[in-house]
N, C-alpha and C positions, 0 to 999 in steps of 0.2 A: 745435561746440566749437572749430574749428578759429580762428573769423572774436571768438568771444566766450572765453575760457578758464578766463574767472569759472563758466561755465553750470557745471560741472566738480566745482563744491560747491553748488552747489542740492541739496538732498533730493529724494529720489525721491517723495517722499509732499507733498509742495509744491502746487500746482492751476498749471497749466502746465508741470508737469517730465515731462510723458506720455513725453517723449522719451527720459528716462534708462528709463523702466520698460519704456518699447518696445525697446532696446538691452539691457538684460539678460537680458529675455526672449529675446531671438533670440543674446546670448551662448551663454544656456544650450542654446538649440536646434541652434545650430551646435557645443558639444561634445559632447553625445549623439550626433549625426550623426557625429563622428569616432571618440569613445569606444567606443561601442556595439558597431558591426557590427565592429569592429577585437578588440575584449575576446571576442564569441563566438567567432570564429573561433580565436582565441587558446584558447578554454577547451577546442575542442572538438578542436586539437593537443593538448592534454597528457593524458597516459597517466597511466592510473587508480594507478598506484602513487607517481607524483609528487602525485595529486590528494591523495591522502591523508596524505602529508607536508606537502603545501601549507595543507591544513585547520588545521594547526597554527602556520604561520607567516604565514596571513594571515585577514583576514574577508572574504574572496574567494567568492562561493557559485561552487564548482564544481560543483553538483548534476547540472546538464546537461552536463557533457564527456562525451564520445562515445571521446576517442581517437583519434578518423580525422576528417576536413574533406576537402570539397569543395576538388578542385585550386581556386585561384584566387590573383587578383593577391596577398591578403593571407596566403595559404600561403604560397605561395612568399618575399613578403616577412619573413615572421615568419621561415621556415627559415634564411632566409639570413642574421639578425641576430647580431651579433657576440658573443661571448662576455659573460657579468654584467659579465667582471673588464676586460674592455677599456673604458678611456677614453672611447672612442666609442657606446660604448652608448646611452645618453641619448639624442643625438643622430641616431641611427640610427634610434631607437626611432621617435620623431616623426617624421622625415620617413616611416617608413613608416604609420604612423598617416595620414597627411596625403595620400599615396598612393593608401592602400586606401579614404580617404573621399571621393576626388575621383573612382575609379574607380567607388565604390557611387553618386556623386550623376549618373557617364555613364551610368547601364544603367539610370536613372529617366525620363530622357529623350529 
């Protein structure tokens, strides 16, 4: 889409648009890989007395938090994330996200 930028509203459902539905799909495959292992390790720091306040303020399944996690790069990176109320938050959030899924895709290989 770089060279053509029309291709860019072609339908996915088109006969030759294989491309856009190959690209979505490994969209999707590449946020699961970041979302995923980043969200358990998240569920499985929070302490059952937040889990059950959280029940109510989100459709989050906490079913499986534990409370305790396995040291690792995305412990430590969730630990160390800045306050709800700080600015940086957001920002933080992601690159640790982005961290923890580049460090899950080094221990595959």
């Amino acid at each position: 889409m770089d060279y053509l930028p029309l291709l860019k509203y072609v339908p996915s459902w088109m006969p030759g648009a294989g491309f856009k539905r190959k690209a979505e799909y490994w969209a999707k495959a590449n946020e699961d890989m970041c979302e995923k292992p980043f969200l358990q390790v998240k569920d499985q720091l929070v302490s059952w007395s937040t889990i059950e306040f959280l029940r109510f303020m989100s459709d989050h399944d906490f079913s499986k938090a534990k409370g305790t996690a396995t040291p690792s790069v995305a412990t430590t990176l969730i630990e160390s994330l800045p306050d709800k109320s700080d600015p940086r938050r957001a920002e933080e959030d992601t690159i640790a996200r982005n961290i923890a899924a580049v460090a899950y895709v080094g221990m595959l290989f």
